[in-house]
C-alpha positions in Angstrom: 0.0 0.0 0.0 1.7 3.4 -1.4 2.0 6.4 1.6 -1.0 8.5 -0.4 -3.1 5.6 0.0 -2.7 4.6 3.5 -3.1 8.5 4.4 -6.5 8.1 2.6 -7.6 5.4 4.2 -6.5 6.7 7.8 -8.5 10.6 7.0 -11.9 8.7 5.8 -11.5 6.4 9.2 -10.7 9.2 11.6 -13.7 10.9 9.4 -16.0 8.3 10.0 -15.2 7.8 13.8 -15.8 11.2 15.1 -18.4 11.8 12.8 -20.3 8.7 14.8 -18.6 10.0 17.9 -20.0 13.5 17.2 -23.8 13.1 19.3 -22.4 10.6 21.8 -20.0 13.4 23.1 -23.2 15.8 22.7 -25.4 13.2 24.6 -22.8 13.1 27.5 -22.6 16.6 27.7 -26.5 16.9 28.4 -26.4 14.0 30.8 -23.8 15.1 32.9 -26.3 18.7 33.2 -29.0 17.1 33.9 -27.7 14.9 36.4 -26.0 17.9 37.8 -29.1 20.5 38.0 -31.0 17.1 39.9 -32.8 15.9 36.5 -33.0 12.4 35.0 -32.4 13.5 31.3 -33.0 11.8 27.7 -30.2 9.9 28.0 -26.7 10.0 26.1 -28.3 8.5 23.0 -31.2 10.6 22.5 -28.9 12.9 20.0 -28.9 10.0 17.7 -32.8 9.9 18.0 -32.9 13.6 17.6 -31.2 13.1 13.8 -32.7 10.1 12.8 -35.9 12.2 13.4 -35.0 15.0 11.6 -33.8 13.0 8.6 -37.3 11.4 8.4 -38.8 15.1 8.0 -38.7 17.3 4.6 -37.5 21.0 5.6 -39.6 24.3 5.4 -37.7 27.1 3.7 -39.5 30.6 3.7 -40.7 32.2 0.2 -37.6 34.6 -1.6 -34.9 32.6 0.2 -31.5 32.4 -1.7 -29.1 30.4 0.9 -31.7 28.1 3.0 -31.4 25.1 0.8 -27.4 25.5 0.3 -26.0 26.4 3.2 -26.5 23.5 5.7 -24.8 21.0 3.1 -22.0 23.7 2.9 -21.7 23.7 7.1 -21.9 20.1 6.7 -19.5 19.8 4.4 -16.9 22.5 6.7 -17.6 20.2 9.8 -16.1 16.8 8.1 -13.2 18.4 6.4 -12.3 20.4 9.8 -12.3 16.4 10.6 -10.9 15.0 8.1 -7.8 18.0 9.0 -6.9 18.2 12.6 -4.7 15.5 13.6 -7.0 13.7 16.0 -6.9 10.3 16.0 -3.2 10.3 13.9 -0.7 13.1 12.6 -0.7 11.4 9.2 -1.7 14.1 6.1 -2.0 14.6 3.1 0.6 16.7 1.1 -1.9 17.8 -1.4 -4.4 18.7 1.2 -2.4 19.9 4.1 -3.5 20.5 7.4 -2.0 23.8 7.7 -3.1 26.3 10.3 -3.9 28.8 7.8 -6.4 26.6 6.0 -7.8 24.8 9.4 -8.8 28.6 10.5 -10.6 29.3 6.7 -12.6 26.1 7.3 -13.9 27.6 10.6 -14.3 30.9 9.0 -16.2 29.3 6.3 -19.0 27.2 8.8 -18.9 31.1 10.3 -19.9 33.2 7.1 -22.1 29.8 6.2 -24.6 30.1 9.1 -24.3 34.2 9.5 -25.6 33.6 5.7 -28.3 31.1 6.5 -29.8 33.3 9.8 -29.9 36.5 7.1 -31.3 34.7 4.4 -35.0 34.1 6.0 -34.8 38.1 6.7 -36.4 38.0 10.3 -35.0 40.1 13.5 -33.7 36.8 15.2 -32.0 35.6 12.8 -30.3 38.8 11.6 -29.9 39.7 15.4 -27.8 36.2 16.0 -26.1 36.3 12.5 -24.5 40.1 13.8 -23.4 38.9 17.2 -22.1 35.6 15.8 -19.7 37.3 13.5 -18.5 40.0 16.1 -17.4 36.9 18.0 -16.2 34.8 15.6 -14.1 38.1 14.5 -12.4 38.1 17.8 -11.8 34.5 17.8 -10.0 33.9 14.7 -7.2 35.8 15.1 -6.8 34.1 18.4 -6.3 31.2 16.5 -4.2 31.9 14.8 -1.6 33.4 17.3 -2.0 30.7 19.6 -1.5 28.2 17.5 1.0 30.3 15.9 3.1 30.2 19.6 3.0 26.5 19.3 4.5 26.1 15.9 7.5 28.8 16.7 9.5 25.9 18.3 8.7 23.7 15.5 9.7 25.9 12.4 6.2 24.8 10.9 2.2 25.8 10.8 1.5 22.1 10.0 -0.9 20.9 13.0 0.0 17.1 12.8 3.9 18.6 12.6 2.7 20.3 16.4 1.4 17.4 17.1 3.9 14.9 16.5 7.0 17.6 18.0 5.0 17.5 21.0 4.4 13.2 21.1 8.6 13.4 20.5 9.3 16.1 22.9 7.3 16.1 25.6 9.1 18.5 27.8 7.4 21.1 25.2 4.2 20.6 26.6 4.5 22.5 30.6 6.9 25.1 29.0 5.0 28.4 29.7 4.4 29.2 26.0 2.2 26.3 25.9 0.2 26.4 29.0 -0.9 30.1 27.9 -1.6 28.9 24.8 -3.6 26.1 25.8 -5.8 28.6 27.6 -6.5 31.1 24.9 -7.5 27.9 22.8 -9.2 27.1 25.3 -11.4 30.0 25.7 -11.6 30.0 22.2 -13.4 26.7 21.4 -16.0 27.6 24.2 -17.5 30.6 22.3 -16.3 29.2 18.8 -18.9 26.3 19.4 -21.7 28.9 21.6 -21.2 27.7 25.0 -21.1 29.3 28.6 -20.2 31.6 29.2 -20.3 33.3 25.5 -23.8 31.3 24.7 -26.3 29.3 26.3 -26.7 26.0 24.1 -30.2 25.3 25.8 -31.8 28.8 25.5 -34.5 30.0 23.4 -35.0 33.0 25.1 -34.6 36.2 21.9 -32.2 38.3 24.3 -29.6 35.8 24.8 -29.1 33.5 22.3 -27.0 33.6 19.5 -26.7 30.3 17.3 -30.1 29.2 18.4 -31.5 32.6 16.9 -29.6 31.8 13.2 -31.4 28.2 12.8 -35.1 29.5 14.1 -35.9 29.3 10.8 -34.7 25.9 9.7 -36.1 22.6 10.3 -36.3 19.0 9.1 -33.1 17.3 7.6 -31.5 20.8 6.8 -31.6 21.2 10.6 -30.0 17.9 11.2 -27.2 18.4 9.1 -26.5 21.9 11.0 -27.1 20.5 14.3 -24.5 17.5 13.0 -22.1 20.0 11.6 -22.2 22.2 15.5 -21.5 18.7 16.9 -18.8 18.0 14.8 -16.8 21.4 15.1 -17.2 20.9 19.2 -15.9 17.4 19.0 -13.3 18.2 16.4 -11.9 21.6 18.6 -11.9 19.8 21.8 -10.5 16.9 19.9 -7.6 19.1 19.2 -7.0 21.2 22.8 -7.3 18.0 24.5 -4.4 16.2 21.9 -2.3 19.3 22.9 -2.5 19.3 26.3 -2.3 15.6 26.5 -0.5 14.2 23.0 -0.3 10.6 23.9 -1.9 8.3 22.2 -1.9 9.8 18.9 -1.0 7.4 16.1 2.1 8.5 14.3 1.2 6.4 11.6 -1.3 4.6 9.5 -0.9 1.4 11.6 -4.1 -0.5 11.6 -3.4 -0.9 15.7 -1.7 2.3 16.0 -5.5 3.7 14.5 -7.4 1.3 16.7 -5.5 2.8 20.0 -5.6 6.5 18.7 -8.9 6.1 18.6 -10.4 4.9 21.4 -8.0 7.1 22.9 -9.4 9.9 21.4 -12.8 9.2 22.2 -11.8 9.0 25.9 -10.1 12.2 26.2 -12.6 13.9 24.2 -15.5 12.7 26.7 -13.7 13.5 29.9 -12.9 16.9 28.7 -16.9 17.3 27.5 -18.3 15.9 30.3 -15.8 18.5 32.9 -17.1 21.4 30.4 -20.6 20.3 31.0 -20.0 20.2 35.2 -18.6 23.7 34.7 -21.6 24.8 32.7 -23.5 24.2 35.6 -21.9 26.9 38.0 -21.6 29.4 35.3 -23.9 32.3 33.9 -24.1 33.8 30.6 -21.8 37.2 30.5 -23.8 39.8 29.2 -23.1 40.5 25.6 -21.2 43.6 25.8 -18.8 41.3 28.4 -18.0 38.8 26.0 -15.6 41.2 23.6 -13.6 41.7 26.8 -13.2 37.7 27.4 -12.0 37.2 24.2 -9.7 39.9 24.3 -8.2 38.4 27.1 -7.7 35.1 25.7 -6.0 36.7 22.7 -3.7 38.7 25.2 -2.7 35.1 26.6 -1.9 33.7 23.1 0.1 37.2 22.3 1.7 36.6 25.8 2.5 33.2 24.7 3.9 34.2 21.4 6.5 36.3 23.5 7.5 33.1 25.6 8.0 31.3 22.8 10.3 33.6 21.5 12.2 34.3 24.0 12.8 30.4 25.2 14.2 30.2 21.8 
């Protein structure tokens, strides 16, 4: 089996397992609140009931609509490749399609424009409301990004994110240095209002004056809303997926071993559950920040990845 082959095969597995990953993590998350807050809950499978109902329903789109039938295959279509990208069950890539930071952060920014799109599109004050506050966050967030994972590749000499990856796996010394704790934090930070949760959004709101992603999707329903909710799911899965392989590396196949997969995997699916359900047991003790508040978190996180652009250069 050539190296371009065996790559292929390893992306479309590691596609395929944290796509069916994806609503298990989701169903976790919701347990672990409702056991919290002293409720039974659906359950950690009813996510998979949730989409197998939706995909049984035809979707509504409103009259003089342009993106409403489009867009959620395009955010569906940005949630696997952000998959298929971030090294998350192995570092092995592609050298055709590589996953460089730059292009990891356009995917993101592509889901972000996607949805602001679809929440304009049916012209009503919700969704134009949570289309405007989505993008003022998601403006802030990117270049965070981009410098924190920027801090992590200055010891490297490259943007690749399995090349991070697989630096950190051989050196792990790398990993407590200063540079990378900060880092870790602004990333952090950054996948919590990247994927609307507390304190940035409220994931279980409906309430007009709070809500931000729940106000771009109002207007959706049937299987267009499954593949958005699937494509929300995957981008949470796949950014956590990638803070928690930072902070932790091992485990991460280095190649496209069959065994080595096997182990990356269920590795993977471990670390990616602890970290969810801990973020759903912190959700509990926290309170949406008022919207005006949340420009001034997100500043800060980006003041911890600038901070740890400036340790890494300096432990050069």
């Amino acid at each position: 089996m050539s190296p371009t082959t065996a790559a292929l095969l390893a992306i479309a597995l590691q596609t395929l397992v944290v796509t069916a990953m994806a609503p298990f993590v989701v169903g976790v998350m919701r347990q672990v609140r409702s056991r919290m807050e002293g409720r039974v809950g659906a359950g950690v499978w009813q996510p998979y009931r949730d989409l197998r109902k939706l995909a049984r329903k035809a979707p509504l789109t409103s009259e003089g609509t342009l993106f409403g039938a489009a867009m959620p295959p395009v955010l569906m279509a940005a949630g696997v490749l952000l998959i298929a990208l971030l090294p998350l069950v192995g570092t092995v890539s592609l050298p055709a399609v590589p996953d460089d930071l730059f292009v990891v952060v356009s995917v993101l920014l592509l889901g972000s424009v996607a949805i602001a799109l679809l929440g304009l599109d049916a012209g009503s004050a919700f969704g134009g409301m949570g289309s405007s506050r989505h993008m003022m966050v998601a403006a802030l967030v990117e270049p965070t990004v981009l410098v924190a994972v920027y801090a992590l590749s200055i010891p490297v000499g490259a943007s690749t994110l399995s090349t991070i990856m697989q630096a950190r796996i051989d050196e792990p010394g790398t990993i407590i240095s200063p540079a990378s704790a900060l880092a870790l934090v602004a990333l952090a930070v950054v996948v919590i209002a990247e994927t609307g949760r507390l304190p940035v959004d409220n994931p279980s709101t409906h309430l007009e004056l709070t809500m931000i992603h729940e106000a771009m999707v109002l207007e959706v329903s049937g299987r267009d809303l499954g593949w958005i909710e699937l494509s929300s799911w995957l981008r949470l899965v796949g950014l956590l997926g990638l803070v928690s392989n930072l902070a932790v590396p091992w485990g991460v196949a280095s190649t496209a071993h069959p065994g080595a997969f096997v182990v990356g995997a269920v590795v993977l699916a471990v670390k990616v559950t602890v970290v969810a359900g801990l973020l759903a047991a912190g959700e509990v003790f926290l309170a949406k920040v008022r919207l005006f508040r949340v420009p001034e978190l997100l500043a800060a996180s980006f003041v911890l990845a600038f901070l740890s652009v400036t340790a890494s250069y300096l432990s050069l």
